[in-house]
C-alpha positions as CSV (number, residue, x, y, z in Angstrom):
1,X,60.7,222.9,121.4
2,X,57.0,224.5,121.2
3,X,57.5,225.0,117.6
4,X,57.8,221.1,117.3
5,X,55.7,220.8,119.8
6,X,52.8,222.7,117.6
7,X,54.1,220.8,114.5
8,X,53.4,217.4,116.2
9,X,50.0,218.4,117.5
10,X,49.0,219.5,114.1
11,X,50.3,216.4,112.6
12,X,48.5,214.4,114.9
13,X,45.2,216.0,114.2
14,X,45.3,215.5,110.7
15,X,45.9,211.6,111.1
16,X,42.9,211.7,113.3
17,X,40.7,213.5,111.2
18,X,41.7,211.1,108.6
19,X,41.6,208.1,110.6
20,X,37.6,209.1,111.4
21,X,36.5,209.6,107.5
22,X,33.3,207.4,106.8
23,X,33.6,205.0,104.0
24,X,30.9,203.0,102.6
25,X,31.0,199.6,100.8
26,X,29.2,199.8,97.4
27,X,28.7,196.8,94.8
28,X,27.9,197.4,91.5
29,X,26.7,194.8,88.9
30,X,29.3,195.6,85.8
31,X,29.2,193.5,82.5
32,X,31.0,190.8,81.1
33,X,34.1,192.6,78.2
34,X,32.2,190.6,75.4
35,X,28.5,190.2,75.0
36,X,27.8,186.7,75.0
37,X,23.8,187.1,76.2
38,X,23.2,185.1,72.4
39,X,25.7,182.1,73.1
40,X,25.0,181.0,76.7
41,X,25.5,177.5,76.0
42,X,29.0,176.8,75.5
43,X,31.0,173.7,74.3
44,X,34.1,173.9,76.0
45,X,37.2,172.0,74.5
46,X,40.1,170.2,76.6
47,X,43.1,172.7,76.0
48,X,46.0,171.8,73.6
49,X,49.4,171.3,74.5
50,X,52.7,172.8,73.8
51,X,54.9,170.9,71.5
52,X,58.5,172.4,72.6
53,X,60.0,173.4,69.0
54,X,63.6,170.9,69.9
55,X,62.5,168.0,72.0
56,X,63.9,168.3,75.8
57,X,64.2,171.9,76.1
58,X,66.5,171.4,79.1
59,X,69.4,169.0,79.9
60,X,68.8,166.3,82.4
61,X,71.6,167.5,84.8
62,X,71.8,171.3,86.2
63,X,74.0,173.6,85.0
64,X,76.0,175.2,87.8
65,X,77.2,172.5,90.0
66,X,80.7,171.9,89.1
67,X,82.0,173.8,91.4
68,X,80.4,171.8,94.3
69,X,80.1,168.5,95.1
70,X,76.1,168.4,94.7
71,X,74.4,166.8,92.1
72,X,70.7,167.2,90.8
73,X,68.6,165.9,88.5
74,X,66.4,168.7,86.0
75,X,63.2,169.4,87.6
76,X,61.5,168.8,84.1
77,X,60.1,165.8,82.9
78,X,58.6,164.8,79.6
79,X,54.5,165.0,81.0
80,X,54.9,168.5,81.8
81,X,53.6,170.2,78.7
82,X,50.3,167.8,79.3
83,X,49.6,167.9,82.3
84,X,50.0,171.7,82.4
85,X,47.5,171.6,79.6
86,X,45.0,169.4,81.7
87,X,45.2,171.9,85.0
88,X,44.4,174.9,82.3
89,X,41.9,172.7,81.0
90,X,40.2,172.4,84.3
91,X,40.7,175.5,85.7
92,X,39.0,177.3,82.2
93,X,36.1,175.1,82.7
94,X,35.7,175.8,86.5
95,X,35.7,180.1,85.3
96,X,32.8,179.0,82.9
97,X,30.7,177.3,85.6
98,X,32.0,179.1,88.2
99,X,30.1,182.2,86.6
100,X,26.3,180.8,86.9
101,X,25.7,182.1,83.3
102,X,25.9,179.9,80.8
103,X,25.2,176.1,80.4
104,X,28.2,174.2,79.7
105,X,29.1,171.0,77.9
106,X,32.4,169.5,79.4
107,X,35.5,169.0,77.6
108,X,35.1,164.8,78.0
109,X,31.8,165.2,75.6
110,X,33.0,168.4,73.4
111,X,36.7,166.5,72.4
112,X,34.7,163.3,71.4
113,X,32.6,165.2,68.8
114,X,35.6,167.3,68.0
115,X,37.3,164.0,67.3
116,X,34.6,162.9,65.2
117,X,35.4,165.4,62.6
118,X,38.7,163.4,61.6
119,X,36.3,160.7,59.8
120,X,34.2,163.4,58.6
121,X,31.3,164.6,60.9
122,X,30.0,168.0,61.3
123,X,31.2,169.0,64.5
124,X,29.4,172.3,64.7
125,X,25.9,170.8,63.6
126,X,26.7,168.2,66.1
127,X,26.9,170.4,69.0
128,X,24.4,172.7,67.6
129,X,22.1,169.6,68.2
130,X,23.1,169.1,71.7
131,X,21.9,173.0,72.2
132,X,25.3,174.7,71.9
133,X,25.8,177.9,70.3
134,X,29.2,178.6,71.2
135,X,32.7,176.7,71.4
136,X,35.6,177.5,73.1
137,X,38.9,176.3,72.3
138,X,41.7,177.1,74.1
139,X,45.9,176.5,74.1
140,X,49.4,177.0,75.2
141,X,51.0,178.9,72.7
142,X,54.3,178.9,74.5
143,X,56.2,177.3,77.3
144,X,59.2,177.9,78.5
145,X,61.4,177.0,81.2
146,X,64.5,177.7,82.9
147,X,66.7,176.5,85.7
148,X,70.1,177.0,87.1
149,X,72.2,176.9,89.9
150,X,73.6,180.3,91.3
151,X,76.3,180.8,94.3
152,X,76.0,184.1,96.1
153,X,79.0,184.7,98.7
154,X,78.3,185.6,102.7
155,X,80.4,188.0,104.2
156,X,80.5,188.9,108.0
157,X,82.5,191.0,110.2
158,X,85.2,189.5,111.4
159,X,88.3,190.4,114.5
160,X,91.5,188.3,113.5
161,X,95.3,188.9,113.3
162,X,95.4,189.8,109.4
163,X,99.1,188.6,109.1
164,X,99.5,185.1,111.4
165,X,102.6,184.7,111.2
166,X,104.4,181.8,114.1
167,X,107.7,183.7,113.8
168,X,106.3,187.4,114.3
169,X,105.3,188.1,117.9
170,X,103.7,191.0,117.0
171,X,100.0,190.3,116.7
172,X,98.3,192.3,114.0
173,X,94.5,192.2,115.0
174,X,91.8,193.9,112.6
175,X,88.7,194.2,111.7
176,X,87.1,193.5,108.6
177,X,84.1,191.9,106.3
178,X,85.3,189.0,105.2
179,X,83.5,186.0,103.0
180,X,83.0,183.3,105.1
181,X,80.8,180.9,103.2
182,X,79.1,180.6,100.2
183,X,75.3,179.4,99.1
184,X,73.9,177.8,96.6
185,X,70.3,178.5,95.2
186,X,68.1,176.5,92.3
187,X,66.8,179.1,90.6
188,X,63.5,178.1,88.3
189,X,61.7,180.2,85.7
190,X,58.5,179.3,83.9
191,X,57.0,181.4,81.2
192,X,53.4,181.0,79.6
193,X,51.1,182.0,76.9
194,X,47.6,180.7,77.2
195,X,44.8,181.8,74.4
196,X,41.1,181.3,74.8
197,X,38.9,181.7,71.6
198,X,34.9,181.6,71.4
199,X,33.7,180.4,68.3
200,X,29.8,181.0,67.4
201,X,28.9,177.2,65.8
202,X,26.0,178.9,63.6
203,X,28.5,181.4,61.5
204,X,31.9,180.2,62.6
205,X,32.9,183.4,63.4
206,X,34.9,184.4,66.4
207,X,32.9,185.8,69.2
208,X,36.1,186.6,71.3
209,X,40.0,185.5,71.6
210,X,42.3,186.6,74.0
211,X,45.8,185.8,75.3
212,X,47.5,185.9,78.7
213,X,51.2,185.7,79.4
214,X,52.3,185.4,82.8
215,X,55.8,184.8,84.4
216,X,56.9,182.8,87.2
217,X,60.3,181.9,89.2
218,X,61.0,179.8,92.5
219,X,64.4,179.9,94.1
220,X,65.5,176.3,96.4
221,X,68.3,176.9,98.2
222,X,70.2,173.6,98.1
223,X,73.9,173.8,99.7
224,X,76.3,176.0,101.8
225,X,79.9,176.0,101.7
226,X,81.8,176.9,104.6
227,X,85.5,178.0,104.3
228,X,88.4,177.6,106.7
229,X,86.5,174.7,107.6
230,X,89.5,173.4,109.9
231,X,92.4,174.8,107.8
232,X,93.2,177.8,106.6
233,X,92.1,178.0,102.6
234,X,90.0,174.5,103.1
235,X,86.1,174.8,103.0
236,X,83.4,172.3,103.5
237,X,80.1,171.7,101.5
238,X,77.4,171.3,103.1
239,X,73.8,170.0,100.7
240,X,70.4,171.0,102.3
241,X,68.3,170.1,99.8
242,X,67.5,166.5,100.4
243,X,65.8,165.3,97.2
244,X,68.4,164.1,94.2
245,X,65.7,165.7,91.9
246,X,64.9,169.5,91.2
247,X,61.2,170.6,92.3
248,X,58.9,170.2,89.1
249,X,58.0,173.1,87.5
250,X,54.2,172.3,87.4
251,X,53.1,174.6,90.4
252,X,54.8,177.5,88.8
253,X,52.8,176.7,85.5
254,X,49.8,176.2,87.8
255,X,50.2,179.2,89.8
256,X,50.3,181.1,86.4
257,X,47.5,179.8,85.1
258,X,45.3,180.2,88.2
259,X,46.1,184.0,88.2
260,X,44.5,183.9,84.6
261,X,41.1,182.3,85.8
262,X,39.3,184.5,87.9
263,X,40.0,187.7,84.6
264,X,38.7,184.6,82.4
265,X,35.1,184.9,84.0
266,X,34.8,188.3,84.3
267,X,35.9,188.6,80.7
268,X,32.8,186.4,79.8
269,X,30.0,187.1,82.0
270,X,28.5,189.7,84.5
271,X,30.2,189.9,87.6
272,X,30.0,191.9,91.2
273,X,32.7,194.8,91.5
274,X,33.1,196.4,95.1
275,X,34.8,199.4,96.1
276,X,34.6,202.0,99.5
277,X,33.3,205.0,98.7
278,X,34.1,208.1,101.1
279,X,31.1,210.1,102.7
280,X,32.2,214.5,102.5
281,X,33.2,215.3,106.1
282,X,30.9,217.4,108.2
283,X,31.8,220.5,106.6
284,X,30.7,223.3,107.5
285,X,30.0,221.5,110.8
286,X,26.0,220.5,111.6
287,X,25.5,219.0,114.9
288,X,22.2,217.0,113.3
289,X,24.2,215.4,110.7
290,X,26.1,213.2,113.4
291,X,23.2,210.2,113.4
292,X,23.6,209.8,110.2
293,X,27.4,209.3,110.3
294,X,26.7,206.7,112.7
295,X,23.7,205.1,111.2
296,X,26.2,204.7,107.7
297,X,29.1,203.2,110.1
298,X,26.9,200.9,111.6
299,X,25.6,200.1,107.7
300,X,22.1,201.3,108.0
301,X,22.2,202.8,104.9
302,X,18.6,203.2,104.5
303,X,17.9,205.3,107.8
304,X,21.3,207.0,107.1
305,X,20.1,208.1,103.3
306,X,16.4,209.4,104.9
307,X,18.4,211.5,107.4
308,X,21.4,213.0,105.4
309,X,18.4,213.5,102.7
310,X,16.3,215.5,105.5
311,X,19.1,217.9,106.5
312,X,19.9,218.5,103.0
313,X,16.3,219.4,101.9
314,X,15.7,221.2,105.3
315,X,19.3,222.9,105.9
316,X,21.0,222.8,102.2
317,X,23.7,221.2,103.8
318,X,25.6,220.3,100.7
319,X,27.8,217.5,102.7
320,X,24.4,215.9,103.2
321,X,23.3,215.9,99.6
322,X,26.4,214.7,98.4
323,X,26.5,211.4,101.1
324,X,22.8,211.1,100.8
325,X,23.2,210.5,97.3
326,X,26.4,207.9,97.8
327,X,24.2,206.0,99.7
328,X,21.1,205.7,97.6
329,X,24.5,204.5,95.1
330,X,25.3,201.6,97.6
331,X,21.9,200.4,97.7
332,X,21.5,200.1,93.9
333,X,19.1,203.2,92.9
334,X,21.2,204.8,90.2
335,X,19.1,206.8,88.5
336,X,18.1,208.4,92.1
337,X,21.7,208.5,93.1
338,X,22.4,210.6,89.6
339,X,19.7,213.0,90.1
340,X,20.4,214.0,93.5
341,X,24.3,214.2,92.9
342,X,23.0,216.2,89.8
343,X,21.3,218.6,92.3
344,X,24.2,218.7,94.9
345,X,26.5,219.9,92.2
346,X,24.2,222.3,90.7
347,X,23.8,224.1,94.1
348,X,27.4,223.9,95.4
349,X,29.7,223.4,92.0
350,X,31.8,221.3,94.0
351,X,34.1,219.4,91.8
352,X,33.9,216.3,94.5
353,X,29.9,216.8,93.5
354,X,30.9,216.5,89.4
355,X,34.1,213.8,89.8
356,X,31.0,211.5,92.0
357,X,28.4,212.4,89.5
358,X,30.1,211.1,86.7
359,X,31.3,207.5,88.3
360,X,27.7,207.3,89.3
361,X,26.5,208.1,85.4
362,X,29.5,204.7,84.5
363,X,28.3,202.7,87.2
364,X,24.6,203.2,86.1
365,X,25.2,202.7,82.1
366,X,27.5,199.4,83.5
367,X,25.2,197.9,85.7
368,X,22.0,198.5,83.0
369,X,24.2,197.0,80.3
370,X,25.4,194.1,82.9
371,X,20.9,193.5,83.2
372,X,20.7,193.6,79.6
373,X,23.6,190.3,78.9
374,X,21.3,188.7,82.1
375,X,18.2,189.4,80.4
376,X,19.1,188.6,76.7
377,X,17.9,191.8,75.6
378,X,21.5,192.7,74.2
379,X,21.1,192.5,70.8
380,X,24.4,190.9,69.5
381,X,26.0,193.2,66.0
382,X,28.2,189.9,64.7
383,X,31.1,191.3,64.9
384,X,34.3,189.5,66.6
385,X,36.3,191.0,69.1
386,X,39.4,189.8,69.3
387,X,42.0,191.3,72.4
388,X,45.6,190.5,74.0
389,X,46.7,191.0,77.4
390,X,49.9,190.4,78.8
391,X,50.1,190.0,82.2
392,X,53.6,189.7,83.4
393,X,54.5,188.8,86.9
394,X,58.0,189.0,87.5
């Protein structure tokens, strides 16, 4: 019993000396994947739809049912494919403006001088005269859905004579799982592929493409059948699922296409990164480093930085040095932050010292890069870039 006794005390310090680590929040300014600082006005186009390959791609009863006595209509209908084009449509456009970076014509205004190319027009001068530079096109290479109706059994525990027999007045009692009912579950499944392409309207090369595949499934539970349902070997079915017609599959394509969005705008523009960052302990232990704990807790990083900077200058506290410098990091003076983090692992070789010196280094070479796309100063080399991500949710 002491032995445990010593094990749980030392277990419980370590949860609380974990529990009081100081973490800061820093924010650093990172670029957008593709440098687009020479085509911030973009013509945005309404996506295109899928055209499924054989018609109806499902039948307009479920499959499944005829074991039941419940009926349902397919959850697909023949406006899907556009109207999943539409909310991609929209929800691309709102990533564009939702970044603050570029000027944007709307799809209404870009698809009517798209269209104008079918009787001959040049739609790139055209859009070039509106003060576009870029385009972006964008569509559903493939759709796919699924949906079928699956019947998993319920078994409980159950006390009964196992052979009830009228004539036998021994009574043979046991228990035992037995399946007692069974229920019956829609299962949907939507699969998408949605590519994005920047075109620059002065060369007609491509700036940037990029493709997304994302995976999506739904299960409605829409009946239970009961067994010995006042007769031994007699069951009754019970439908809980009101509607005579599957949900739609839309929100599963919208769902999908919304998890796609927010990588859209960080793919195309500058954007704000955070992350908690963890001060060094109080190692080896200086009674004057405790205000500046506090003052970081609080987020007073600037009175915390002067004070962790003080001991560290004063004392050579190394755990000073090395927070000092995280916090000059979280308020956005890099090339500071590097130098002193330099310094600390110069003086102490600490490996923490060298693995926070070179994240500081990336997050200062991101952040200047991110200023340059803001700026314009990028200089852009013509050259396409042209990527594919799958993102599978499953």
């Amino acid at each position: 019993m002491r032995v445990l006794s010593k094990v749980l005390i030392a277990a419980s310090m370590v949860i609380f000396f974990t529990s009081c680590a100081t973490s800061i929040t820093v924010r650093h300014l990172v670029p957008g994947e593709v440098d687009l600082s020479a085509s911030r006005n973009i013509a945005v186009a309404s996506t295109n739809a899928y055209k499924f390959p054989y018609g109806r791609p499902l039948s307009p009863w479920i499959q499944g049912l005829s074991e039941t006595d419940f009926t349902l209509s397919s959850g697909y209908d023949t406006n899907l494919a556009s109207s999943v084009a539409s909310t991609a449509s929209r929800m691309i456009l709102d990533s564009v403006q939702g970044t603050g970076y570029f000027t944007v014509l709307t799809p209404e205004v870009t698809d009517a001088y798209m269209t104008l190319s079918k009787v001959g027009e040049n739609t790139s001068a055209m859009l070039k005269s509106k003060g576009m530079q870029a385009l972006l096109s964008s569509s559903i290479s493939y759709m796919d859905v699924e949906e079928q109706v699956v019947g998993r059994d319920v078994k409980t525990f159950v006390t009964e004579d196992v052979d009830p027999n009228p004539n036998d007045a021994i009574v043979n009692m046991k228990s035992y799982e037995k399946v007692t009912s069974r229920e019956y579950f829609l299962v949907q499944k939507a699969t998408l592929t949605l590519t994005y392409t920047i075109f620059d309207l002065g060369s007609g090369s491509i700036l940037f493409s990029r493709s997304f595949t994302g995976k999506e499934d739904q299960e409605t539970k829409i009946g239970i059948r009961t067994y010995d349902a006042g007769a031994p070997g007699g069951y009754r079915d019970e439908r809980r699922y009101s509607s005579g017609y599957a949900p739609s599959f839309k929100p599963l394509f919208e769902k999908i296409i919304r998890s796609f969005s927010s990588t859209i705008s960080k793919q195309l523009a500058p954007s704000w990164q955070t992350k908690r960052l963890t001060l060094m302990s109080n190692k080896p232990k200086l009674e004057a480093a405790k205000g500046a704990y506090t003052l970081a807790e609080r987020g007073s990083y600037e009175a915390a930085y002067r004070q962790f900077l003080s001991l560290y200058e004063g004392n050579g506290h190394i755990a000073s040095g090395y927070n000092a410098a995280l916090l000059l990091e979280a308020m956005g003076r890099f090339t500071e932050a590097v130098d002193l983090m330099n310094d600390v692992y110069n003086r102490s070789g600490s490996r923490q010292a060298y693995t926070a010196l070179l994240s500081m280094q990336e997050a200062k070479s991101q952040s200047e890069k991110a200023q340059r796309q803001i700026s314009g100063e990028s200089t852009h080399d013509g050259q396409g870039v042209m990527m594919m991500q799958y993102v599978v949710m499953e």
